[in-house]
Backbone and ligand atoms as CSV (ligand in chain L), in Angstrom:
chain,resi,resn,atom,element,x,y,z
A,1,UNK,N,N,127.686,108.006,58.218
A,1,UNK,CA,C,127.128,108.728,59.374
A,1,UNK,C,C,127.878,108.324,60.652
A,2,UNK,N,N,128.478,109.452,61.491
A,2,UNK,CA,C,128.913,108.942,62.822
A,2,UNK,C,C,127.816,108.254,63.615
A,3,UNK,N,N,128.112,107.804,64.739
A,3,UNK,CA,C,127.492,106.561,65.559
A,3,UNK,C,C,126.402,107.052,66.075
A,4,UNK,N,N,125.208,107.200,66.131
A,4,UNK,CA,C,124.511,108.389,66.753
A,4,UNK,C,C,123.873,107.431,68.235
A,5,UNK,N,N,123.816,108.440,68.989
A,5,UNK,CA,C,123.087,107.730,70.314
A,5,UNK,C,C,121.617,108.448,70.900
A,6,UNK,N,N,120.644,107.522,71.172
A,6,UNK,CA,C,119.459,107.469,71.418
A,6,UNK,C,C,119.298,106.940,72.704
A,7,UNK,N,N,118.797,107.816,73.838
A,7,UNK,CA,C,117.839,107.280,74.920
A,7,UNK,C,C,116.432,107.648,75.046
A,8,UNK,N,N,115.888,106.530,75.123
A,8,UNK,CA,C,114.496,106.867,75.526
A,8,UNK,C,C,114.072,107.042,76.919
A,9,UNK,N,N,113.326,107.915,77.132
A,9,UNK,CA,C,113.422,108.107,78.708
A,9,UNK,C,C,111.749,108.248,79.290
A,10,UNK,N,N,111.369,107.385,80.282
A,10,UNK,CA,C,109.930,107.305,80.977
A,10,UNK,C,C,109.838,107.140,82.189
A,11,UNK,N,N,108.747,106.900,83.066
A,11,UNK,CA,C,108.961,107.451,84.415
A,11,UNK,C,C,109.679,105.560,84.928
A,12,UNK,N,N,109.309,104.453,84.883
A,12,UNK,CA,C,109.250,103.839,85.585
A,12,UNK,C,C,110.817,102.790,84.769
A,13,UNK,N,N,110.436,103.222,83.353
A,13,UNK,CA,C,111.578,102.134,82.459
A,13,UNK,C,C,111.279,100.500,82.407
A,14,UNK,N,N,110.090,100.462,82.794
A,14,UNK,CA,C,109.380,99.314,82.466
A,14,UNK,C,C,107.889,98.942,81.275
A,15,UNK,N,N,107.661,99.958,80.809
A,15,UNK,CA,C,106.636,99.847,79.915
A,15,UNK,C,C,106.801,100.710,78.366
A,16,UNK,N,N,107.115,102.591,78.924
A,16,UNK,CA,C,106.748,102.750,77.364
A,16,UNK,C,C,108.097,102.983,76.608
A,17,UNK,N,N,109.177,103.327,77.832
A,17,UNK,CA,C,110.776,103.391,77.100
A,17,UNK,C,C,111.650,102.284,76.577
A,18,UNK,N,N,111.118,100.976,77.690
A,18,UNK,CA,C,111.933,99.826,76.922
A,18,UNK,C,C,111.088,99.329,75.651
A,19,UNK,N,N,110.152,99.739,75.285
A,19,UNK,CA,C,109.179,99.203,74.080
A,19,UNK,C,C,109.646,100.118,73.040
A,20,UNK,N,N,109.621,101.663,73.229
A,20,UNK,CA,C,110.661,102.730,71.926
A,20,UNK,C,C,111.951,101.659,71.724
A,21,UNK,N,N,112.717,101.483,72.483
A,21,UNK,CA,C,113.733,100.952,72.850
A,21,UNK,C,C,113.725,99.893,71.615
A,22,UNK,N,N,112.750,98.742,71.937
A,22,UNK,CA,C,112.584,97.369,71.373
A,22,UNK,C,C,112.371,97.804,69.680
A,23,UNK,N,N,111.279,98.663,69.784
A,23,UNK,CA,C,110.446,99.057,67.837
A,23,UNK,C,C,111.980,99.703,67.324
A,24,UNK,N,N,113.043,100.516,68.355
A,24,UNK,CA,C,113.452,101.456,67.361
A,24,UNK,C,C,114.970,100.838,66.852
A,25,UNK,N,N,115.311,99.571,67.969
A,25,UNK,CA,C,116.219,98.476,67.530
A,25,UNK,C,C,116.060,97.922,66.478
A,26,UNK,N,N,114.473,97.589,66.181
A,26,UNK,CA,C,114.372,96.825,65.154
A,26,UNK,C,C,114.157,97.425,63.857
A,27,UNK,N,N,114.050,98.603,63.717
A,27,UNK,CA,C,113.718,99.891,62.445
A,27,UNK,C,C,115.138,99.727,62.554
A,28,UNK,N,N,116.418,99.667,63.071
A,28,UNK,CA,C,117.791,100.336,62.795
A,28,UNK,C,C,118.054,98.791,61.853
A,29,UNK,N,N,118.149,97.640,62.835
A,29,UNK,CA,C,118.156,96.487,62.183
A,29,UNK,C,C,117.786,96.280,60.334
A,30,UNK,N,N,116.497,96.670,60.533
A,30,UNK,CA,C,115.956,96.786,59.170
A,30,UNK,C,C,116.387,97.142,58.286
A,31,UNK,N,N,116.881,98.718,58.779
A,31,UNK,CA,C,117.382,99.498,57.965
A,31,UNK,C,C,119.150,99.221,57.506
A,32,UNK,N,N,119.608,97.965,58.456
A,32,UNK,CA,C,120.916,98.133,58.273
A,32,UNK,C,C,121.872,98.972,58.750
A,33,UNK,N,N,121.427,99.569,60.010
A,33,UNK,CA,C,122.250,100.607,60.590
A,33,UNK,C,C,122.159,100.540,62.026
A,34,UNK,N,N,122.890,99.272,62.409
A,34,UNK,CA,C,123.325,98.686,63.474
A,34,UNK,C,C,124.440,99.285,64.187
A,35,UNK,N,N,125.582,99.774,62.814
A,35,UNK,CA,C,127.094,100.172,63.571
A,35,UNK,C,C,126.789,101.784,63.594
A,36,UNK,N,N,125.649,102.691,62.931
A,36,UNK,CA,C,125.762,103.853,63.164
A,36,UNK,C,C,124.668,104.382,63.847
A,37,UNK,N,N,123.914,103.831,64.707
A,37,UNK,CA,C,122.612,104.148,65.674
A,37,UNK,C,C,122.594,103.073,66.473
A,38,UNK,N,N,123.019,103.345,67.897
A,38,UNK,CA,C,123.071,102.993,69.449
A,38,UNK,C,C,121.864,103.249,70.112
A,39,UNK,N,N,120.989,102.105,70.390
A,39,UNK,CA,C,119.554,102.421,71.003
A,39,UNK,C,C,119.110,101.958,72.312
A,40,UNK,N,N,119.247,103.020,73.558
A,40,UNK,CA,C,119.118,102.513,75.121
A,40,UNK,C,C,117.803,103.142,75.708
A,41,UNK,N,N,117.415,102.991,76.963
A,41,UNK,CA,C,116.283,103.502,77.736
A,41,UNK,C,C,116.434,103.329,78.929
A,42,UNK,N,N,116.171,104.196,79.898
A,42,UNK,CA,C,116.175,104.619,81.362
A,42,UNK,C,C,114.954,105.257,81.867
A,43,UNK,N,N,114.639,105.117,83.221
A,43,UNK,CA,C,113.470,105.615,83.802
A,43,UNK,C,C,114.167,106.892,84.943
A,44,UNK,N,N,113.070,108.154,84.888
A,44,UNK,CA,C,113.566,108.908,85.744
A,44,UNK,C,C,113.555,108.307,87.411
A,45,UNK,N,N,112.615,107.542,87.303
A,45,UNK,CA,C,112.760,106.939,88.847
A,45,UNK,C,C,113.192,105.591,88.963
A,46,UNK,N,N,113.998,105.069,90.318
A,46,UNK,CA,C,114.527,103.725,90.041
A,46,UNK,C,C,113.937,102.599,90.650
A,47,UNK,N,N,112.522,103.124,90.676
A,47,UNK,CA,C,111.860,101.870,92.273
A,47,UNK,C,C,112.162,100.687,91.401
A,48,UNK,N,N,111.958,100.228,89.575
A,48,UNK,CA,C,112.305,98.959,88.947
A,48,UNK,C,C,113.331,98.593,88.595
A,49,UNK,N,N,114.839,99.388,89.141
A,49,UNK,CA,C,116.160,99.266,88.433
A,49,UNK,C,C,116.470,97.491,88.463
A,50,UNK,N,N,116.622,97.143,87.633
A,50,UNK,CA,C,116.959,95.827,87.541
A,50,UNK,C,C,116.272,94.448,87.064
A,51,UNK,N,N,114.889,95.438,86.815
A,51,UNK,CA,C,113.572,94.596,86.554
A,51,UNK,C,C,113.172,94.245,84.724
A,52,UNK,N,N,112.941,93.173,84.387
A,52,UNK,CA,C,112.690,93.197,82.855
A,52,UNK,C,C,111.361,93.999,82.794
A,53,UNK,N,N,111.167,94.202,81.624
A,53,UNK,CA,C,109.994,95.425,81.325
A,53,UNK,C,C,108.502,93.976,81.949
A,54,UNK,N,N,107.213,95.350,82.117
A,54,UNK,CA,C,106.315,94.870,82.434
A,54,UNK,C,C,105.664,94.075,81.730
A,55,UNK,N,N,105.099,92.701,82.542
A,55,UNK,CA,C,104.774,91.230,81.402
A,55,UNK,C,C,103.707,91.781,80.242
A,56,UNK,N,N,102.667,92.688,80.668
A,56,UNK,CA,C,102.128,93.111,79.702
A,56,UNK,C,C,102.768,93.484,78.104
A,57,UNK,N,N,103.055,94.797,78.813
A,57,UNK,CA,C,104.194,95.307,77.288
A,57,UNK,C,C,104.917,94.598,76.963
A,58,UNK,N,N,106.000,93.257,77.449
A,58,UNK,CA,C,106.359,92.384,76.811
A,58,UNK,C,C,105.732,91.498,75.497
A,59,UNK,N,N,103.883,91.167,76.357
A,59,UNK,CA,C,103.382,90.450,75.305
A,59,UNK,C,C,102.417,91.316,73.863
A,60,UNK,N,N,102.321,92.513,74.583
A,60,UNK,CA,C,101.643,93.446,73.389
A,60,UNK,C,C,102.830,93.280,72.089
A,61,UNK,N,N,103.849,93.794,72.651
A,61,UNK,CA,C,104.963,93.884,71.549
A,61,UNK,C,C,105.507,92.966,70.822
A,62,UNK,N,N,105.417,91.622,71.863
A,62,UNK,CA,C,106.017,90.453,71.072
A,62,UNK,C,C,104.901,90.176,70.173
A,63,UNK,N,N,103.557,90.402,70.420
A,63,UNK,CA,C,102.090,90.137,69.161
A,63,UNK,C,C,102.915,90.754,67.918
A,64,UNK,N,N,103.523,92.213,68.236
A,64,UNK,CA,C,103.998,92.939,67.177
A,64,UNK,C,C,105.768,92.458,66.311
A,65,UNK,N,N,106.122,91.454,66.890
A,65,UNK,CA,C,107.052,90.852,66.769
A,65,UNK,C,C,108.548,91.329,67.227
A,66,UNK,N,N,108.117,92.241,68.499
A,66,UNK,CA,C,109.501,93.297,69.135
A,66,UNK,C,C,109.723,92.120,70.148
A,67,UNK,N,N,111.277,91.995,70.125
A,67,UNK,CA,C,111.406,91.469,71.894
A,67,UNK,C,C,112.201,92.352,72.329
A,68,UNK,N,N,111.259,93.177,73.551
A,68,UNK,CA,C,111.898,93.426,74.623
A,68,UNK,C,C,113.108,93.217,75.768
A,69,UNK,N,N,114.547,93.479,75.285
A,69,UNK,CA,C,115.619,92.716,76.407
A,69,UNK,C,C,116.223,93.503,76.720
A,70,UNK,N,N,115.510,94.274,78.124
A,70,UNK,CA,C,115.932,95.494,78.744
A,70,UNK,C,C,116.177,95.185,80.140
A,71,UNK,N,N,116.977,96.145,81.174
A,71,UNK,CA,C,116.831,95.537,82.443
A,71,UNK,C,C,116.619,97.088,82.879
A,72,UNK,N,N,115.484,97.718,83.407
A,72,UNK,CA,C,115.112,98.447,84.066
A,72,UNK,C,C,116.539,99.489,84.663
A,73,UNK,N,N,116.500,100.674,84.783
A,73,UNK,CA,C,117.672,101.549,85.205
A,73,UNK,C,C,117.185,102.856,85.321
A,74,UNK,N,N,117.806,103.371,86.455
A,74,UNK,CA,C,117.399,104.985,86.459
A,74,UNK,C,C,118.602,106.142,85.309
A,75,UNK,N,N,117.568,106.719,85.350
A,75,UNK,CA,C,118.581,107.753,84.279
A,75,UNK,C,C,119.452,108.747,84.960
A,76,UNK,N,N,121.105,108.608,85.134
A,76,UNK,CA,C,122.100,108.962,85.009
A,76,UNK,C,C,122.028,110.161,84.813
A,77,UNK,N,N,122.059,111.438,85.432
A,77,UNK,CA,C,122.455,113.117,84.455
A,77,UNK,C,C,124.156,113.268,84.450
A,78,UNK,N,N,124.781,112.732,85.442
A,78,UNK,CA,C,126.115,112.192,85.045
A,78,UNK,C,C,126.814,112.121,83.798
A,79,UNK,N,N,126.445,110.803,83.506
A,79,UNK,CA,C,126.422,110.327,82.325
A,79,UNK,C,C,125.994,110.338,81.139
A,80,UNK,N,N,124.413,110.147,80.921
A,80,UNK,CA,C,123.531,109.908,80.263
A,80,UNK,C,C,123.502,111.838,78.995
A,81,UNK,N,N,123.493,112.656,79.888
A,81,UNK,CA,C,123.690,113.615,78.942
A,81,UNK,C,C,124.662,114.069,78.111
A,82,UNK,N,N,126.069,113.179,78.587
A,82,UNK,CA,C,127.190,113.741,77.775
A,82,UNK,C,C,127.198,112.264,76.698
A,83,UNK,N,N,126.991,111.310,77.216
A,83,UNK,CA,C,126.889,109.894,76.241
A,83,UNK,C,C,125.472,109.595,75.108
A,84,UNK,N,N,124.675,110.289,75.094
A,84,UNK,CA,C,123.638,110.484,74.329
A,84,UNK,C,C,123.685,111.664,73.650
A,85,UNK,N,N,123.112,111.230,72.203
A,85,UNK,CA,C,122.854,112.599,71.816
A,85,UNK,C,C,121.408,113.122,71.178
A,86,UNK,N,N,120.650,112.163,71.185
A,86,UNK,CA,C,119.188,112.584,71.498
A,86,UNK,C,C,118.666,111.733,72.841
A,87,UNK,N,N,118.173,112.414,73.514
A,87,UNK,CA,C,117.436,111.993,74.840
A,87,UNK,C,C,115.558,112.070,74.372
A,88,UNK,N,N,115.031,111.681,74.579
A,88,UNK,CA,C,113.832,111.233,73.952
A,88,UNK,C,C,112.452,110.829,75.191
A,89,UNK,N,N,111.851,111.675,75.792
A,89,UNK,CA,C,111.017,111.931,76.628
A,89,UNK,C,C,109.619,111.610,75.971
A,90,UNK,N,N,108.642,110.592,76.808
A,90,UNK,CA,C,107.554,109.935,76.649
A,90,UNK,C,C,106.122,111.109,76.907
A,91,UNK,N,N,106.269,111.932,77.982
A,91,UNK,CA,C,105.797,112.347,78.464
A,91,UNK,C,C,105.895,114.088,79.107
A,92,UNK,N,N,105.247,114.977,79.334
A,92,UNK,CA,C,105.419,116.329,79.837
A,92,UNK,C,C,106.149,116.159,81.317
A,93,UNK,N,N,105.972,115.307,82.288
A,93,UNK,CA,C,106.645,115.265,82.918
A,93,UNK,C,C,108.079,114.720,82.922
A,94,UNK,N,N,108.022,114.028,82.285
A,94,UNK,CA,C,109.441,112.971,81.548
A,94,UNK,C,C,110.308,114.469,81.545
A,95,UNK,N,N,109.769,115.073,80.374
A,95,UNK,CA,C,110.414,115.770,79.795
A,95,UNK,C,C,110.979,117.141,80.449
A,96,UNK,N,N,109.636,117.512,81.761
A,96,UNK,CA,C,110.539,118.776,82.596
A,96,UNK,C,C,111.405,118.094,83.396
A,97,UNK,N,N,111.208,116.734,83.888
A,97,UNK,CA,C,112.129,115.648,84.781
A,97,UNK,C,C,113.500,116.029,84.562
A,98,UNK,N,N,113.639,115.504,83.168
A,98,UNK,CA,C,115.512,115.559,82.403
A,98,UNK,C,C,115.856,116.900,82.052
A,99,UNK,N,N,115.047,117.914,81.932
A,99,UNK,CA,C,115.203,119.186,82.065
A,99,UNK,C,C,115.678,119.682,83.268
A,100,UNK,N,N,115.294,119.405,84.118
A,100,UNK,CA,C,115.487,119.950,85.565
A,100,UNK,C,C,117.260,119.613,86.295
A,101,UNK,N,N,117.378,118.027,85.235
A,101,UNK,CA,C,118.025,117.799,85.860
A,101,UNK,C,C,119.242,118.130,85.217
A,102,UNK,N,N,118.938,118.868,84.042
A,102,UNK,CA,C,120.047,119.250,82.506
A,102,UNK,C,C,120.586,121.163,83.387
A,103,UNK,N,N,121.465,120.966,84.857
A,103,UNK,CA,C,121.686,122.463,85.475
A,103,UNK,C,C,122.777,122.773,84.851
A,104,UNK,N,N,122.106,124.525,84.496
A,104,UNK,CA,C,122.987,125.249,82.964
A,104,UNK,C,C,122.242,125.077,81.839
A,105,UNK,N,N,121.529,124.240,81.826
A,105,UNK,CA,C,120.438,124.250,80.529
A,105,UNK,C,C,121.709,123.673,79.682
A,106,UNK,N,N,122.384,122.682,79.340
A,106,UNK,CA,C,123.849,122.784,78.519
A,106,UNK,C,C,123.368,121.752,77.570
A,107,UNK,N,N,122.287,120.629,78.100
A,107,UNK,CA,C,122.060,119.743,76.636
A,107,UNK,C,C,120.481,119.614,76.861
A,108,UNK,N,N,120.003,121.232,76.781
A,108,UNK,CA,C,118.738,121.371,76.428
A,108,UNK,C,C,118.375,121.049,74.876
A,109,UNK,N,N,119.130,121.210,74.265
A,109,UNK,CA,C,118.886,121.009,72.908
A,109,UNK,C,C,119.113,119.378,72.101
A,110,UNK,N,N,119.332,118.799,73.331
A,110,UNK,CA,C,119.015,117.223,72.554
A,110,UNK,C,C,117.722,116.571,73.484
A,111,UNK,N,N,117.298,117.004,74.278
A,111,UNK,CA,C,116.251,116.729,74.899
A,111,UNK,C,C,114.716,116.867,73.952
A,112,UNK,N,N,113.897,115.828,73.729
A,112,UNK,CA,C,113.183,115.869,72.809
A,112,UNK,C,C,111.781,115.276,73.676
A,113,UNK,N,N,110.304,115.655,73.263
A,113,UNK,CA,C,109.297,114.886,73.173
A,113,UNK,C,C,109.113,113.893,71.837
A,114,UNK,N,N,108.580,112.383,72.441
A,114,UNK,CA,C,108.542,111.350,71.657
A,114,UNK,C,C,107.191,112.305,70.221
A,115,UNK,N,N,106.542,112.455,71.407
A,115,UNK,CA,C,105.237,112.503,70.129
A,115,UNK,C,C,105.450,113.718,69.005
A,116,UNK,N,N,106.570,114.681,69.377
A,116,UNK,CA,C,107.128,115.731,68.059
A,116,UNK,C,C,107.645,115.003,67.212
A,117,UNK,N,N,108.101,113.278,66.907
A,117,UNK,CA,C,108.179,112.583,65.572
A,117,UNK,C,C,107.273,111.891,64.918
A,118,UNK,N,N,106.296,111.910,65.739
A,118,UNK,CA,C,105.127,111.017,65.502
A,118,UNK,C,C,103.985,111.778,64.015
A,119,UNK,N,N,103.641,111.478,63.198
A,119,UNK,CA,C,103.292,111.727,61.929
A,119,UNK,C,C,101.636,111.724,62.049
A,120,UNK,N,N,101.151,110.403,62.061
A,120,UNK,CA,C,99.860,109.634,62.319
A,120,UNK,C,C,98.964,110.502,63.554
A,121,UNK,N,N,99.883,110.407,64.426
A,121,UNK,CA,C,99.146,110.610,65.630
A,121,UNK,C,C,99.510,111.977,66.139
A,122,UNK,N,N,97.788,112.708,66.560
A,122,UNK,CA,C,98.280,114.072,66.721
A,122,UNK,C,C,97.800,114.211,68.302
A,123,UNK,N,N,98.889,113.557,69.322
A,123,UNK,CA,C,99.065,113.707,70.619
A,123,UNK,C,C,99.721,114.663,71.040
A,124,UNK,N,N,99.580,115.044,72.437
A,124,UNK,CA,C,100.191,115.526,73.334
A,124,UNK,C,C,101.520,114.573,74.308
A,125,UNK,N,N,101.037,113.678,74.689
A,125,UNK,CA,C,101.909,112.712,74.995
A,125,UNK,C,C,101.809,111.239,74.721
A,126,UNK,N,N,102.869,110.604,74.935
A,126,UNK,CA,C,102.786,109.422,74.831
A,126,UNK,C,C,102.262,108.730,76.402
A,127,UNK,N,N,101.043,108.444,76.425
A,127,UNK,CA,C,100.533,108.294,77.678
A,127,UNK,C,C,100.863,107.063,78.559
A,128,UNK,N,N,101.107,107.416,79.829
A,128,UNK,CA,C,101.645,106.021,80.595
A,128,UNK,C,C,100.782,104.490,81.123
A,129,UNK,N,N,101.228,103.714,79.981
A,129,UNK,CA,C,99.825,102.741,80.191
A,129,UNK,C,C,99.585,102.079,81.405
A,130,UNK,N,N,100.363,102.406,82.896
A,130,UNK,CA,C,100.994,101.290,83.645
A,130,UNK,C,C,98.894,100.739,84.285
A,131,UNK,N,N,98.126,101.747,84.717
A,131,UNK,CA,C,97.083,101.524,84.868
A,131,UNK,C,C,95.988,101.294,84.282
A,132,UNK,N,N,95.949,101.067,83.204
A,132,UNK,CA,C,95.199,101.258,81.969
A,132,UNK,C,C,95.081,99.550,81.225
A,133,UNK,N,N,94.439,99.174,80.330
A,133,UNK,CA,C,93.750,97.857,80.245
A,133,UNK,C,C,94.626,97.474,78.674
A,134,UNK,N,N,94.255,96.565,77.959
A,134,UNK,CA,C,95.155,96.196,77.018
A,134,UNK,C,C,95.018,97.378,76.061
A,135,UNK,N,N,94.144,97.948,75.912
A,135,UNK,CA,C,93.910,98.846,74.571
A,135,UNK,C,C,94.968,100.119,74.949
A,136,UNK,N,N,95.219,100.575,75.960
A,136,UNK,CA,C,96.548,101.061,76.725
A,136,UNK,C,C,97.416,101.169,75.919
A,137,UNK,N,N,97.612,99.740,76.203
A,137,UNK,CA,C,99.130,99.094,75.701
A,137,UNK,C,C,99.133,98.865,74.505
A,138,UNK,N,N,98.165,98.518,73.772
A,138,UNK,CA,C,98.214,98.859,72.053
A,138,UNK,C,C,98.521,100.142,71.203
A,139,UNK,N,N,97.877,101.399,71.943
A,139,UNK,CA,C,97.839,102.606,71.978
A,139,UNK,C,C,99.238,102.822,71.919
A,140,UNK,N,N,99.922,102.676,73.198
A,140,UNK,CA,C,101.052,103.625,73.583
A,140,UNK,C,C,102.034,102.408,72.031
A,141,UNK,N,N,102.088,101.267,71.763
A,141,UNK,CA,C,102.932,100.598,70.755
A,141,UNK,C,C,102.488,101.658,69.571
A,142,UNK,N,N,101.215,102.288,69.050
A,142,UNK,CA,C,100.927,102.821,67.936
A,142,UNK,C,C,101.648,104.022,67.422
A,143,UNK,N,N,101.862,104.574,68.756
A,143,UNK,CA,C,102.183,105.899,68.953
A,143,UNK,C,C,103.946,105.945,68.454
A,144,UNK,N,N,104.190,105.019,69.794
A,144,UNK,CA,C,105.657,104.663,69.473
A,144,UNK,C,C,106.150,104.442,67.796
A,145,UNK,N,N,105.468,103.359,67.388
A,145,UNK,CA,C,105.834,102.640,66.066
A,145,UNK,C,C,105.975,104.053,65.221
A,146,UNK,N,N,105.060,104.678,65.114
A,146,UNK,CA,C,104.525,106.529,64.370
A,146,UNK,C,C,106.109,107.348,64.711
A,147,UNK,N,N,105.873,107.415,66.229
A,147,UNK,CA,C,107.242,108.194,66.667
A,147,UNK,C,C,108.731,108.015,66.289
A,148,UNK,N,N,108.801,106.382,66.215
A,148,UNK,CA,C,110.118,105.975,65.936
A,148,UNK,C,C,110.869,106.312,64.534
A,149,UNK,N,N,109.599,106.272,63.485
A,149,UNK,CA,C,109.837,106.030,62.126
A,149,UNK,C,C,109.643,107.519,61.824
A,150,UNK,N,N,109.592,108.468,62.861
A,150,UNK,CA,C,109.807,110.014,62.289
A,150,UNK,C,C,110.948,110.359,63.246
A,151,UNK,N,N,111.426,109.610,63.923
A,151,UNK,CA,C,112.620,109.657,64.431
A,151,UNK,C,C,113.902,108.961,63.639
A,152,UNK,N,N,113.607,108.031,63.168
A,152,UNK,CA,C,114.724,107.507,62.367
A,152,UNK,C,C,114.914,108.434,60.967
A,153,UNK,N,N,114.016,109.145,60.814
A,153,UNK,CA,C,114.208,109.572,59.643
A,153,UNK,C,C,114.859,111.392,60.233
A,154,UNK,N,N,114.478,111.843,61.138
A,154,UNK,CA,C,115.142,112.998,61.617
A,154,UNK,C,C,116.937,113.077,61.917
A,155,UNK,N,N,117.004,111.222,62.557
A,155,UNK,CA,C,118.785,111.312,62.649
A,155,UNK,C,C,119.127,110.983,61.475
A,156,UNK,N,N,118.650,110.190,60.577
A,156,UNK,CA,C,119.008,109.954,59.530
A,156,UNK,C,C,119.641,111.303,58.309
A,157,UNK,N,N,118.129,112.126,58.318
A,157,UNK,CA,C,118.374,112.951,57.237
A,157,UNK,C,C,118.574,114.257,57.676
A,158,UNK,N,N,118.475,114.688,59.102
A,158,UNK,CA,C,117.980,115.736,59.649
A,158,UNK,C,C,117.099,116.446,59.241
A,159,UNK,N,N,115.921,115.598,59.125
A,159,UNK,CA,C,114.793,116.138,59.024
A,159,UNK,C,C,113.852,116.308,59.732
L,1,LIG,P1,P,106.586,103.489,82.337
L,1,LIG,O1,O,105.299,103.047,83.201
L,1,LIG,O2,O,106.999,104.865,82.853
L,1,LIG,O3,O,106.051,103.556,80.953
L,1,LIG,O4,O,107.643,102.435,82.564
L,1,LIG,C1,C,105.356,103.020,84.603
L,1,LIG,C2,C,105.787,101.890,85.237
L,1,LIG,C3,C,105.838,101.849,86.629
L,1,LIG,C4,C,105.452,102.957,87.357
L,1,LIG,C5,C,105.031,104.086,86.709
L,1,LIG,C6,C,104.980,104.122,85.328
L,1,LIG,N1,N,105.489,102.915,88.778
L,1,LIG,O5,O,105.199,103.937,89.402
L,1,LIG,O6,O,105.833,101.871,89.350
């Protein structure tokens, strides 16, 4: 399989994209497919560029045995759309966000919602825990973990 590239993309890049980020490193790991799946995350806004993800979601995930080693960044339309080839949106706004910013519509078609891989869980979005209490942050890991593992199996098999 050529090298495939994955961004996950959320509003702040401190809670639910660097955590896809963390679960979907470690599903490639697992799986042994380190040299052919590249796994990054960016926030549409940059008020945290530079910031490690939020202490919370750090410790939800590390319970789950993910470590988080991200440094906060805004998402690039520059770049980010010609160097990725699935872009991977948390949220309805996420997702008209990188749309809006995709002028020509030219890589509308790698632009994705997280929760269209998700199996288990029959959401609308992957909801933003930043205000929300620990069960939040358990939630949005459930969703993810669901999402990732119908995502690995979509670049994998194209399915
Ligand atoms: P995230 O959560 O989009 O999952 O990283 C948020 C983190 C910070 C903010 C919003 C959402 N904020 O506005 O600072």
């Amino acid at each position: 399989m050529d090298n495939k590239k994955i961004l996950f993309v959320c509003l702040g890049n401190i809670c639910r994209s660097p955590a896809a980020e963390g679960i979907m490193k470690s599903l490639v790991n697992k799986n042994g497919l380190n040299k052919s799946i590249t796994v990054d995350s960016a926030g549409t806004i940059g008020y945290h560029t530079g910031d490690t993800p939020d202490p919370r979601m750090i410790s939800h995930a590390a319970k789950r045995g993910y470590q988080l080693n991200h440094k906060a960044r805004k998402f690039d339309p520059l770049k980010d759309f010609d160097k990725f080839d699935y872009i991977i949106t948390m949220d309805d706004s996420n997702f008209s966000d990188i749309n809006a910013l995709d002028k020509g519509s030219k890589h509308k078609q790698k632009i994705y919602k997280m929760v269209n891989f998700a199996k288990n869980y029959d959401v609308d979005e992957v909801p933003d825990p930043y205000y929300l209490g620990p069960e939040g942050f358990e939630n949005v890991l459930d969703v993810l973990e669901d999402g990732c593992n119908g995502l690995l199996e979509h670049v994998t098999n194209g399915s």
